[in-house]
Residue, then its C-alpha position, 0 to 999 in steps of 0.5 A: x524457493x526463497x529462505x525463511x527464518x522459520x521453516x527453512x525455506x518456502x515457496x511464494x504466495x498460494x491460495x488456500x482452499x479449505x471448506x470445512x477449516x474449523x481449528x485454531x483462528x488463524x491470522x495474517x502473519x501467522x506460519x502455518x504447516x499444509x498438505x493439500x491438492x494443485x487446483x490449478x491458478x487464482x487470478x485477483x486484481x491487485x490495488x494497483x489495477x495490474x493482475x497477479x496469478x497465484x497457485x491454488x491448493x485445496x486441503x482440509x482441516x486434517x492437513x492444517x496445523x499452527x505452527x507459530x501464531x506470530x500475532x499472538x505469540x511474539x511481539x510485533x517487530x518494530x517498524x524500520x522504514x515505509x515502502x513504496x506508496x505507488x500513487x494514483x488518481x482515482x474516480x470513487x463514484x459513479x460519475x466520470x470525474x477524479x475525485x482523489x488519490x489512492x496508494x498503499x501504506x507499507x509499513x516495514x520491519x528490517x527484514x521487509x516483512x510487512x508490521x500491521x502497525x495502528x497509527x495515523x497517516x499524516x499525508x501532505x500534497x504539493x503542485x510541482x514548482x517549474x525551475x526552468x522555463x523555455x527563452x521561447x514559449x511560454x513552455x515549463x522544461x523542468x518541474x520539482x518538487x519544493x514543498x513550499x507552503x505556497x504550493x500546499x494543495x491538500x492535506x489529510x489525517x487518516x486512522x489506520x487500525x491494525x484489522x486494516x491490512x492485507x499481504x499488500x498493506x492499507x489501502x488508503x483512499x483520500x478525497x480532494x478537498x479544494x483541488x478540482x482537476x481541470x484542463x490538461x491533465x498532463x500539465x497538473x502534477x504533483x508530489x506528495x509526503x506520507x508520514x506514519x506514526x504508529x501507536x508509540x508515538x515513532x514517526x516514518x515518512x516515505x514520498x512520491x515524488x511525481x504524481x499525475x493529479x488528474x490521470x494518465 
């Protein structure tokens, strides 16, 4: 059980069945009150790739009532900071190829809840800059990140609508422009920065700082 500001306390996520819900337009982070059946687990692939596995309860429309419509009611609560991007490169078509990179967009109020904030997320991508070479070989023995305008690979500006988020944010996917991943794939990192700024003009920026460009 964890403890929650409306109801006291609650149980973690559930998958909700309902066949024949036809009531009040229910939205994401709204607190809604349930009576209903254990139908056993749901397991989904997350944006990750990694598998989660939640509790599944079956109810109908009797047993579900509104309790607080907080996209309605309430004012949105005001971004405090953005989680954790978790980067990965990704092949988008069918080829065998990567074409880019993915990541989720978390922007968070002060609790942590997730803010379904529209905006524009302002993302910039560096090659890792070698600090410190072997005497011996010709060998790179510490990389960093200097976010040196001479080591600018991509830069993007994508649109992010508040209909865009789920539980775990925007998913955002971002193509390579100019950069082409070649030759060994565990030489070619990255770091990138993601600045969002919502609708009022407030400006957030998180950062990964060692990114595989082309894979693991």
């Amino acid at each position: 059980m964890r403890a929650d500001e409306w109801v006291g306390y609650i149980e973690d996520i559930v998958y909700l069945y309902s066949t024949d819900y036809s009531g009040e337009r229910l939205l994401e982070g709204d607190i809604i009150q349930f009576c209903g059946k254990s139908k056993g687990t749901v397991t989904y692939e997350a944006i990750l790739g990694n598998t989660i596995t939640i509790p599944g309860i079956e109810t109908d429309e009797a047993y579900v009532k509104l309790i607080d419509g907080s996209e309605i009611s309430k004012e949105q609560k005001p971004i405090a900071t953005l989680g954790q991007i978790w980067v990965s490169a990704e092949n988008f078509d069918a080829d065998s190829e990567i074409d880019g990179l993915e990541f989720s967009l978390q922007p968070k109020d002060s609790k942590g809840g997730l803010v379904n904030a529209g905006g524009t997320a302002n993302i910039k991508l560096w090659k890792l800059e070698c600090t410190e070479r072997s005497e011996y070989l010709d060998y790179c023995l510490q990389e960093e990140c200097t976010r040196k305008d001479n080591l600018l690979i991509e830069k993007w500006s994508f649109p992010v609508k508040s209909e865009d988020y789920d539980f775990m944010g925007v998913n955002i996917q971002v193509e390579y422009k100019s950069y082409k991943p070649q030759g060994d794939k565990y030489e070619q990192k990255g770091c990138m920065d993601v600045t969002f700024v919502d609708s009022k003009g407030s400006s957030f920026t998180t950062s990964e700082d060692t990114i595989y460009l082309a894979g693991f």
